[in-house]
Each structure stands twice: as C-alpha cells, then as structure tokens.
N, C-alpha and C positions, 0 to 999 in steps of 0.2 A: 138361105139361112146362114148360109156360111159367113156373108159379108155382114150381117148384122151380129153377127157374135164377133169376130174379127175387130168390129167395133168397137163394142160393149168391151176387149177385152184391150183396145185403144185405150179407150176410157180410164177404163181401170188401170191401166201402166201408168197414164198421165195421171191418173187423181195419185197413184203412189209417188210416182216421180214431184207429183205439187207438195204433199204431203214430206215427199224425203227432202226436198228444198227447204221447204217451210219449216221443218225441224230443223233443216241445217245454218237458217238464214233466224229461225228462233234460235238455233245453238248460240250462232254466232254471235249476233245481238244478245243473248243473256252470259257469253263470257264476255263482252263489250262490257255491259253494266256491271259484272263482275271486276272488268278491267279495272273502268272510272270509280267502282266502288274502292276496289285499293289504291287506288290514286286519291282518291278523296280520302279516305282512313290513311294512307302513307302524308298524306298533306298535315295533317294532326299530328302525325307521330311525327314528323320533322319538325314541323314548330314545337312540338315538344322539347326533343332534343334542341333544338338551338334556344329555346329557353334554358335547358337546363346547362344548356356550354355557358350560356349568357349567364347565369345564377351560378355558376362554379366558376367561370371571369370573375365576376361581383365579388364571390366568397375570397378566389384566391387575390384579388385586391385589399379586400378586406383582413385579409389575414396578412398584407404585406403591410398596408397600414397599420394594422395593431402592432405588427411586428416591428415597424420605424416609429410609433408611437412607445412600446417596450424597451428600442434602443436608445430614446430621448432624453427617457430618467438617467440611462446609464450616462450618458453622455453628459446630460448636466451635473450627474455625481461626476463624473471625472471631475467636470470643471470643477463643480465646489471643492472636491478635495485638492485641487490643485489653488484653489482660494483660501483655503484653510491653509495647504501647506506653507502658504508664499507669507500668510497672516505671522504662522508662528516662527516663520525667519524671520518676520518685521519684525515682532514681539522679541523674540534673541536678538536679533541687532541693536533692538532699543532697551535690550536689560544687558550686554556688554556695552554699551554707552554709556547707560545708569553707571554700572561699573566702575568703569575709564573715569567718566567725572567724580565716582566717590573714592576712586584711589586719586583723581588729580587736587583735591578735595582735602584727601587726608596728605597730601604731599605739600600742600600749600600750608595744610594749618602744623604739618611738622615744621618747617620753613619758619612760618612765624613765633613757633614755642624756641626754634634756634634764636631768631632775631629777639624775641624779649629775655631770651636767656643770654646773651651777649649783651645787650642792652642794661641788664640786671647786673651783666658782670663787670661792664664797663661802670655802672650805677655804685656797684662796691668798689671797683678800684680808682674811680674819684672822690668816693669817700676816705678809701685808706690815703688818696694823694691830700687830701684836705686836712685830713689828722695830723699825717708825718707833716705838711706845710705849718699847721698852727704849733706843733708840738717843738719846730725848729726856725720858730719864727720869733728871732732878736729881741724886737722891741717888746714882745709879751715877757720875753725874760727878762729882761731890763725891769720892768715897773714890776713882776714878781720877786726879782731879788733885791727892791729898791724897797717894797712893803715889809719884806722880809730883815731887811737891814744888812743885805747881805751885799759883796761883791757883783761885779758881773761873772766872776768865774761860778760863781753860784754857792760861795760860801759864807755862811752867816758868823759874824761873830760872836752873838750875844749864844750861837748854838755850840754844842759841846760837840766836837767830833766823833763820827763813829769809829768802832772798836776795827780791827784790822779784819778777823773775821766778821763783821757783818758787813749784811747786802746793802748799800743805798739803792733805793725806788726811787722814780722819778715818777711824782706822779703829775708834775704838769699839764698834762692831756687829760685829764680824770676829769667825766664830768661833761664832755664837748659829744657826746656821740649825737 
C-alpha cells in the first residue's frame, strides 16, 4: 500500500507543482498582456502628446506669425509716417520757394516802380528842359517882340514902363505846358 499512496501523493505534488507553474506561466502571460496592454495604451498616450507638441509647434508658429503680422502694421506706420514726414518737408520746401519767388517777385516789381519812377522823373525833367528851351529860345522872341512892336531887348514902345517898385512877369512860357 505504501507505493501506491507514495503515488497518489506523486501525483498530487505534480498536479500542484503543474497547477503552481500554470499559475505562474498564467501570471506571467497575464502581466505580459498587462505589459502589451500599457504599451498599447502608452502608444496613444504618446501620439497624443506629440500631437499636442505638434499643436503647441502650430499655435506657437501661429502666434509668431500673428506676432510679424502685428509688427507689419507697425512697420508700414513707421514707413508712412516717415512718407508723411518727408511729404511735409517737400511741402516746406515748396512754400519757402513760393516764398523766395514772392519776395523775388516783390523785389522785381520794386525795381520796376524805381525804373518808371526814374523814368517819370527823367519824363518831368525833359519837360522842364523843353519849357526852359522854348521859354529861351530867340527866334520865339523875336517875332513876340516884333507882334508886340517892341525891340529885341523886349521893350515895347507904344508900352508905358513900369513903375520902379513893380514886378515884370514874363509870361512867355504861359500856355506851352
């Protein structure tokens, strides 16, 4: 009896020892699938995250772009006000020009108020030369003091002389202006 219980209790070590394998080799193979199961959920969660690296790349592009799009106005404002400014020194330059030619303008038309006033005054003093010429010119005296009946010295006879204080006029020139 002995060897057939020695057996039976063969048996029974071997179905525990199959049983503690088979638990150990079901362990194994179910943290295995545990393993691949976080490998496979870790697989997601990284393309997650390199999505969202990839989507915060994107944003922070996005936000450099907005941001060189933000500094574009600025920078066409400089330009224009640097267009504006250059405008209204062309604008000053060409209202001191205006200027320049309305004082050269009023310098000229002084100029010319000088030349006809010279002109005016040389106009009067060929007149007075023309007066004093007719007023000492002979032959008018002559045929004046010849109508007259007078001398050439310019005394008439048929006239009565004047008194010592009176004035004689000459009014020969009277009449030619």
């Amino acid at each position: 009896m002995r060897p057939l219980r020695f057996e039976v209790l063969r048996l029974e070590v071997e179905r525990l020892l199959l049983l503690l394998f088979a638990v150990d080799r079901f362990a194994v193979e179910r943290f295995a699938v545990l393993r691949f199961a976080v490998l496979r959920f870790a697989e997601p969660r990284f393309a997650v995250l390199r999505f969202a690296v990839e989507r915060f790349a994107v944003e922070r592009f996005a936000v450099e772009r907005l941001a060189v799009e933000r500094f574009v106005p600025r920078r066409f404002a400089v330009l224009r006000f640097a267009v504006e400014r250059f405008a209204v020194l062309r604008f000053a330059v060409e209202r001191l020009a205006v200027l320049r030619f309305e004082l050269e303008r009023l310098e000229l038309l002084r100029f010319a108020v000088e030349r006809f006033a010279v002109e005016r005054l040389a106009v009067e003093r060929f007149a007075v030369e023309r007066l004093l010429l007719r007023r000492l010119d002979e032959p008018e005296l002559d045929v004046a003091a010849g109508i007259a009946g007078a001398d050439a010295s310019g005394a008439s006879s048929s006239s009565p002389e004047p008194a010592s204080d009176e004035v004689r006029y000459d009014c020969s020139s009277v009449g030619d202006s």
